[in-house]
N, C-alpha and C positions, 0 to 999 in steps of 0.2 A: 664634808668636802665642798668647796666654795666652787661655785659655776663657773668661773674664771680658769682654775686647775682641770676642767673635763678637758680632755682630748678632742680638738677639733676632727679629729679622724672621726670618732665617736657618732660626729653629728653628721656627717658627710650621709647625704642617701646611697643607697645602692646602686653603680652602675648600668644603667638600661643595656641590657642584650642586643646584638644587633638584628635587625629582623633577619627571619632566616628564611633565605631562596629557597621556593620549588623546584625540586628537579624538572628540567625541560619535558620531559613527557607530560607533566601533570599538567603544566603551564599549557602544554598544546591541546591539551584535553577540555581544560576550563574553557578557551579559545573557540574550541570545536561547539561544546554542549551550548557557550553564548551566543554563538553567531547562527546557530540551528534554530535553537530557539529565536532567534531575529528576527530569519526568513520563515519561519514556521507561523509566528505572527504579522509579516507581510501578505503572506499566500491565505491567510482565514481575512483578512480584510479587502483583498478579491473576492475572494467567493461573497462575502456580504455584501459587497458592492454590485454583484451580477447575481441575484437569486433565480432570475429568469430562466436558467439553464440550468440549475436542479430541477425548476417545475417541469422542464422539457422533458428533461433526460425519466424524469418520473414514468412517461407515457410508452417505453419500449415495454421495460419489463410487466406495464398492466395488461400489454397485450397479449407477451406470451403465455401470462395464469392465466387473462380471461378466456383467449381464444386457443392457443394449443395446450394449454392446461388441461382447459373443461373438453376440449374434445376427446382429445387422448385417452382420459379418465372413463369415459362413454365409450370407447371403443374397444379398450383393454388391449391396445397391439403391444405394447411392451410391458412384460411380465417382472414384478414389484413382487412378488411375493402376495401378503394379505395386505400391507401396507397402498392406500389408494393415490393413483399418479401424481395427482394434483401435488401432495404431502411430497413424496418423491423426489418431485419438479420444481418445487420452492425455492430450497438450497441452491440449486444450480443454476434460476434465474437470476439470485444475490450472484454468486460469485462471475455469470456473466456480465451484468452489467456495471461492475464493479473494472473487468478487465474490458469493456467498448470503453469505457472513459479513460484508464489511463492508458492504453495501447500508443491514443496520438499526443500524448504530451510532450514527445519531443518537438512537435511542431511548435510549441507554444517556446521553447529555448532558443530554437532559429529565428525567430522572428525577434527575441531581446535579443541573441545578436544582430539581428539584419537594423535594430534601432540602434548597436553602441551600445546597449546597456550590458551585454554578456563582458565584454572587453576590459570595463572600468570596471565593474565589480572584478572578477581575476589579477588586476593591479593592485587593488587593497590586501591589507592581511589575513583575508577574508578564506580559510579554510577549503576547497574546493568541493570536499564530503558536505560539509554544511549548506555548500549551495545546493545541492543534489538530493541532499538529505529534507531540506524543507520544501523542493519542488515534491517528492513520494508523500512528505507529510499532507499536501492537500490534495494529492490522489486519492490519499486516505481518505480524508473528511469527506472529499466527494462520493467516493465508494460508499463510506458508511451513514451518508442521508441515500442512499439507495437502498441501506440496508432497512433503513425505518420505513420509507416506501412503502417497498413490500411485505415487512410485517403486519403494516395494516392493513392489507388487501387480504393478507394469509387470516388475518383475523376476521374482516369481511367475509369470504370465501370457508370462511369455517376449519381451514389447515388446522389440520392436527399439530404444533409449533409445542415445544416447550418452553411453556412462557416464563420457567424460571430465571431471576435477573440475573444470576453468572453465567448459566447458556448465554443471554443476549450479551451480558458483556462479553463473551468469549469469541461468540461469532461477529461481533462487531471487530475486536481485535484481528481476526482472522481476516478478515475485506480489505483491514487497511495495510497490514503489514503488502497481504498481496498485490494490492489496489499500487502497493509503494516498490516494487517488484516489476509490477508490467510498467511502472512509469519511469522505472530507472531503466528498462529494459528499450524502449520508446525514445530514452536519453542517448545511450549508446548503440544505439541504428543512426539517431543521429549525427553521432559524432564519428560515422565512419559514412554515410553516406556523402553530408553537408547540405544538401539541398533538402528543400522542405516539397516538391513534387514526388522527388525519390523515397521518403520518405512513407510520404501517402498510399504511395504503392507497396512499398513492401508491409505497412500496417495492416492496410487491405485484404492483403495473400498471405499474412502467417494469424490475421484473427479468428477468420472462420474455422482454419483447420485447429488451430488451438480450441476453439469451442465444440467442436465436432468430435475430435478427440479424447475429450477429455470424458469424465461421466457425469455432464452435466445433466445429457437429456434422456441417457438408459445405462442401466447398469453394467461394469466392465465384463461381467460374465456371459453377455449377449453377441459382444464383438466377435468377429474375427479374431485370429491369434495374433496376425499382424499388428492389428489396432490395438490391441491391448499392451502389444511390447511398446509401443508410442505413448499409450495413455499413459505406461507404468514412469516415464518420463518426463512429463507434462507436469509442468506446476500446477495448471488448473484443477485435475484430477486431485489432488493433495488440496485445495481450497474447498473443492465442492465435496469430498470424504470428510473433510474436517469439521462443514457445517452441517453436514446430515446428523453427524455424531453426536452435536451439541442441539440440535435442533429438535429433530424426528428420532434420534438413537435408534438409527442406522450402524452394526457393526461397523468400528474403523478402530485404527489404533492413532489417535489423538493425539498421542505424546510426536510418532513420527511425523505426521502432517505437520504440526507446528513448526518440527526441527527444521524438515526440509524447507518449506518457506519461510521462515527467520536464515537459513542460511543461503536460500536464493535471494533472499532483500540484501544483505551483507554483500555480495557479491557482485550484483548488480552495480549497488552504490558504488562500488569502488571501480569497478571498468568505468559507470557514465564519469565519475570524478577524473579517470586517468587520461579520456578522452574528451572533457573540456576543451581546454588549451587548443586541440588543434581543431575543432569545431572556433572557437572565437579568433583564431588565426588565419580563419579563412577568406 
């Protein structure tokens, strides 16, 4: 058969398919995870640009192991079992200083609004979680050089620490999620307060009893009954259980710590996200 007699059809390519749309969820999800990831790498190029204030923030928690650590431990007023205070007291100077840092970050969103910058960015197609979401991301990161911090003081100090690297990954995940918790929590004071004085004051008057509360600096079995229905509420107590557990194995149930603070970061986000808009409206 002569090349002339094939069928042009024969040679024709195959019709290209048209591309095929994402469903709108997916498309908004892409959206989400992009622009998170944006500000999540905006907010690590802050923190690099200002290292001065991790070295700062360095000097609370050496004073609490060096000075009511080491004394407490000398004096044995709160009863640890055979496990010694210092070891006890570790964890819950992590997950303090983890929540002084991010408690006041709402301040730091008053003030991109009080610049215009809160405003313009809400005008883009710019997700509102993702902004929120990458303000917690460097609460995180902040939380978790607090966290290295003090493992080398713990290791100075001689803390009994389990220095296995999934503990450390575990209890570092644990700082940030929280770290990203109290800063979304710091966001939506914000965004119902508006002022950044009012602010100040109410960070002031719910950190201490959050820290006091919680069993960061004796164990819940010491408390009062009252305290203890508080603690049993308290995310902090769920951050400072969670790193004993991975730390010093400390009876805790793991699994629940986690949940509960993965569903309090969840939650958070999304109140400081629903309360944006009339924070930048103001």
């Amino acid at each position: 058969m002569s090349a002339s007699s094939l069928d042009t059809r024969d040679l024709a390519l195959p019709p290209t398919a048209a591309p095929r749309e994402l469903p709108p969820a997916v498309n908004a999800a892409r959206l989400l995870v992009s622009r998170a990831t944006t500000f999540c790498v905006l907010e690590l190029r802050r923190i690099a640009h200002d290292r001065s204030e991790l070295y700062t923030r360095a000097i609370q928690p050496a004073l609490w192991l060096l000075v009511f650590g080491e004394t407490f431990t000398r004096l044995r007023a709160i009863p640890t079992g055979h496990l010694p205070y210092l070891d006890f007291l570790a964890p819950g100077i992590m997950a303090q200083s983890a929540l002084f840092i991010a408690i006041f970050y709402g301040i730091q969103i008053i003030w991109e609004r009080d610049a215009g910058m809160l405003s313009k960015l809400l005008a883009t197609p710019t997700p509102r979680a993702a902004l929120v979401f990458g303000k917690s991301f460097a609460a995180g990161v902040r939380g978790a050089t607090q966290v290295v911090v003090i493992l080398i003081l713990c290791a100075i100090l001689r803390v009994g620490i389990n220095w296995n690297p999934l503990n450390l990954l575990g209890a570092v995940f644990i700082v940030v999620i929280s770290a990203g918790f109290f800063s979304c929590l710091s966001m939506t004071i914000a965004g119902l307060v508006l002022s950044r004085e009012r602010l100040m004051g109410i960070g002031q008057a719910i950190t201490m009893p959050l820290f006091f509360s919680s069993s960061a600096l004796y164990p819940t079995y010491v408390m009062p009954g009252w305290l203890q229905a508080i603690s049993k509420v308290n995310p902090l107590t769920y951050e400072v259980e969670a790193l004993r557990g991975l730390l010093i194995g400390w009876p805790t149930t793991l699994w629940l710590d986690t949940v509960v603070l993965a569903g309090a970061t969840l939650a958070s986000i999304t109140c400081a996200s629903l309360l944006l808009p009339r924070l930048a409206n103001r």
